[in-house]
C-alpha positions in Angstrom: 86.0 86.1 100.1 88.6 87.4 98.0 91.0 88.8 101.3 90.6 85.1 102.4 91.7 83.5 99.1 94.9 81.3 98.7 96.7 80.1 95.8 96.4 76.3 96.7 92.1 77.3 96.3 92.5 79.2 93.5 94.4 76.9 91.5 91.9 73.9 92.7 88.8 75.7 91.6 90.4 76.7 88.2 91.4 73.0 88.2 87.2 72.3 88.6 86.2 74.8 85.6 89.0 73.0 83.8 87.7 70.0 84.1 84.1 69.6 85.7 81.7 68.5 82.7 78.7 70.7 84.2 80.3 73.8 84.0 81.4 73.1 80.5 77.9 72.2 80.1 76.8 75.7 81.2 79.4 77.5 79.4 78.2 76.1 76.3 74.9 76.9 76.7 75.6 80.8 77.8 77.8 81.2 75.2 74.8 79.8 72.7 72.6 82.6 74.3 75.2 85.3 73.8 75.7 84.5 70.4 71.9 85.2 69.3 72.0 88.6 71.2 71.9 91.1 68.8 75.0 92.6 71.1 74.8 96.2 69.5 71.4 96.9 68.9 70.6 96.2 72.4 73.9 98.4 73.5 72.3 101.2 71.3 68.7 101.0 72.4 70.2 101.9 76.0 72.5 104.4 74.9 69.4 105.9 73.4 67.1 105.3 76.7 69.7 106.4 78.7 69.9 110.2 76.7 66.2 110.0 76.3 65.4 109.6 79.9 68.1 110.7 81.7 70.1 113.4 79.8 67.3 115.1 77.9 65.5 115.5 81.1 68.0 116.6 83.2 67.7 113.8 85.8 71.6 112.5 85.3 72.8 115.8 85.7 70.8 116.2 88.3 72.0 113.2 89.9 75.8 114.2 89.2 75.8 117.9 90.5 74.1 116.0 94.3 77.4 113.6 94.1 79.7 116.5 93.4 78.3 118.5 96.4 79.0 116.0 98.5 82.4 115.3 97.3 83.2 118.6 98.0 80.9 118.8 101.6 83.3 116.0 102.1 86.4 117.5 100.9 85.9 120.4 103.0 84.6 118.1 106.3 88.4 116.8 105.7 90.4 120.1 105.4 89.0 121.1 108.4 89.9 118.4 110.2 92.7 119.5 113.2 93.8 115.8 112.8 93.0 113.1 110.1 94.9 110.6 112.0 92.2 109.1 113.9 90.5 108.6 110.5 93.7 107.0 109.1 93.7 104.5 112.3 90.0 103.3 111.6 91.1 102.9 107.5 94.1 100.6 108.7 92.1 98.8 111.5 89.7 97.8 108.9 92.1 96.8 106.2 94.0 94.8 108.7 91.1 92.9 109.8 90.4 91.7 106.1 93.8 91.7 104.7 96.1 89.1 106.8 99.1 91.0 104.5 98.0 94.3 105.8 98.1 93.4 109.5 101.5 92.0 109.3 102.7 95.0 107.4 100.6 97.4 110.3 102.7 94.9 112.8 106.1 95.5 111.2 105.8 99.4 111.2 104.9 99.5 114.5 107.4 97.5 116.1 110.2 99.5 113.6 108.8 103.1 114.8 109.2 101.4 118.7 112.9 100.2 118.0 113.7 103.9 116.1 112.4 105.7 119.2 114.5 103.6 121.6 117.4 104.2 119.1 116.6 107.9 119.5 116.8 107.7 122.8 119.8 106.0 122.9 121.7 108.3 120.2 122.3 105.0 118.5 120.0 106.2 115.4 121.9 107.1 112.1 121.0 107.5 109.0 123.0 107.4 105.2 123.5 110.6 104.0 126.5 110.1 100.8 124.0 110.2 97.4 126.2 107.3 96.6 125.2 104.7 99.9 127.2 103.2 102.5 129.4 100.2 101.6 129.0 97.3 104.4 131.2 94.3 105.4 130.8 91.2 107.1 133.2 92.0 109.8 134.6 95.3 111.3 138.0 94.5 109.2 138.2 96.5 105.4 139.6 93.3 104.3 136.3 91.3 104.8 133.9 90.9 102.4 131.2 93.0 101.3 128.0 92.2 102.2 126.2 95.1 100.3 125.4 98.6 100.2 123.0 101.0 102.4 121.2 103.4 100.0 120.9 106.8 100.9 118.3 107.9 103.5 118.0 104.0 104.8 117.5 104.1 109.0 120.8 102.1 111.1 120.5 100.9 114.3 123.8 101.2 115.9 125.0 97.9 117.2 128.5 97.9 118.2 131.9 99.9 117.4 135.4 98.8 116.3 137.8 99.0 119.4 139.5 101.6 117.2 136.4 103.3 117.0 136.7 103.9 113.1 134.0 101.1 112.5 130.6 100.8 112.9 128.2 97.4 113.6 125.0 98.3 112.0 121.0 96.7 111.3 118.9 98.2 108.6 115.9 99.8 110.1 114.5 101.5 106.9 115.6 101.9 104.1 117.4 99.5 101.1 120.5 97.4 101.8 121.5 94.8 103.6 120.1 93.4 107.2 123.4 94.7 108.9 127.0 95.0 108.5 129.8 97.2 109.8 130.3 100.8 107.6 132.8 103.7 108.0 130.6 106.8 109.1 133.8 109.0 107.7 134.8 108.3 104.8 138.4 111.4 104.0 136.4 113.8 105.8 133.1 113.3 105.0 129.9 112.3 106.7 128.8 108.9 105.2 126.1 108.2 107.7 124.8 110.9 110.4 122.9 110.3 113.7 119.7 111.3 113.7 119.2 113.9 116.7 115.2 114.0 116.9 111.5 112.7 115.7 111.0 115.8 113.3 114.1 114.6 111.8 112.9 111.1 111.4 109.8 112.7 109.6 112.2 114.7 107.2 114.2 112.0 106.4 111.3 109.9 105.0 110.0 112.8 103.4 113.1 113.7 101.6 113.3 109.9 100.5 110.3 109.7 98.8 110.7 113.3 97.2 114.0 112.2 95.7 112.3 108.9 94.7 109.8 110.6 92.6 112.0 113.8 91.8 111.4 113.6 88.1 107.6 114.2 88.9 107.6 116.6 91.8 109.3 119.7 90.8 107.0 119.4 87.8 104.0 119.7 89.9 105.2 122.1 92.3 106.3 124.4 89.7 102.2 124.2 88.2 101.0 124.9 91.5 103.1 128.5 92.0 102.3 129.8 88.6 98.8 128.4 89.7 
């Protein structure tokens, strides 16, 4: 099975068609068969069965107008749903159970949404609100190096502060930049990161990131849909 597939396998058995002299064998001999096909003569006498016996008579339309009704019976089943959550859950079980990358992904959110609610809790949840990111260091000191740069919207976990209490210790939750460092949350007045006060906020926050992400696409769309 494809989920189950590795690349050590997949190079051995490309490694076996390479080189096993049966399988050349049979290639040979398909590819003998192919080439006496009369490839589109046979592609037309279909085309012609298929509008002879399914479009002329109306059975393909038929056919297509019972799929549509139950693509929108279903569409409708799912816009009345009061929550698709549950439905959501099964999809991810499933995938999870097939794909070994999908359950370790599944794993990793849910252990990041546990730590963000503790955070929460704790008021030790902040996010990076300058357009232009959050430079981090190594060490609470401006004179250590940099280590990298939190993007805007990425999720902190507050670690520690500075004795002076201009410095913060922090550990990427969410987000692009580095695993942790220390950041200024006030950079001349202004908010560089902000502590995140609630869930709905949380939920904004992502939102906000991936409408930004895909901002030359969405106001497009959204403008179609009012004159709409």
């Amino acid at each position: 099975h494809l989920s189950k597939l590795n690349a050590k396998e997949l190079g051995k058995q490309i490694l076996e068609c390479c080189s096993d002299a049966q399988i050349w064998r049979s290639c040979k001999n398909l590819s003998e068969v192919m080439q006496k096909e009369e490839g589109v003569a046979f592609t037309v006498h279909l085309l012609e069965k298929f509008m002879s016996q399914d479009v002329a008579t109306g059975r393909w339309k038929k056919k297509q107008c019972a799929l549509l009704g139950r693509l929108r019976a279903a569409a409708e089943n799912f816009d009345n749903l009061t929550d698709p959550t549950p439905i959501f859950a099964m999809w991810n079980i499933d995938l999870a159970e097939k794909y070994p990358v999908v359950k370790k992904y599944a794993r990793f959110q849910v252990e990041t949404n546990s730590t963000m609610m503790q955070c929460l809790q704790q008021k030790k949840l902040w996010y990076v609100k300058s357009s232009h990111g959050c430079l981090a260091r190594k060490g609470d000191s401006l004179k250590t190096a940099e280590c990298g740069r939190f993007k805007e919207f990425a999720i902190l976990q507050e670690i520690e502060i500075s004795k002076n209490g201009g410095r913060m210790h922090v550990r990427k939750l969410r987000g692009v930049g580095p695993d942790e460092g220390w950041v200024t949350p006030t950079v001349s007045g202004k908010d560089i990161i902000v502590r995140v006060l609630s869930r709905a906020e949380c939920q904004r926050l992502q939102t906000d990131a991936v409408r930004k992400q895909f901002a030359d696409v969405l106001p497009q769309e959204e403008g179609a849909q009012r004159q709409a």
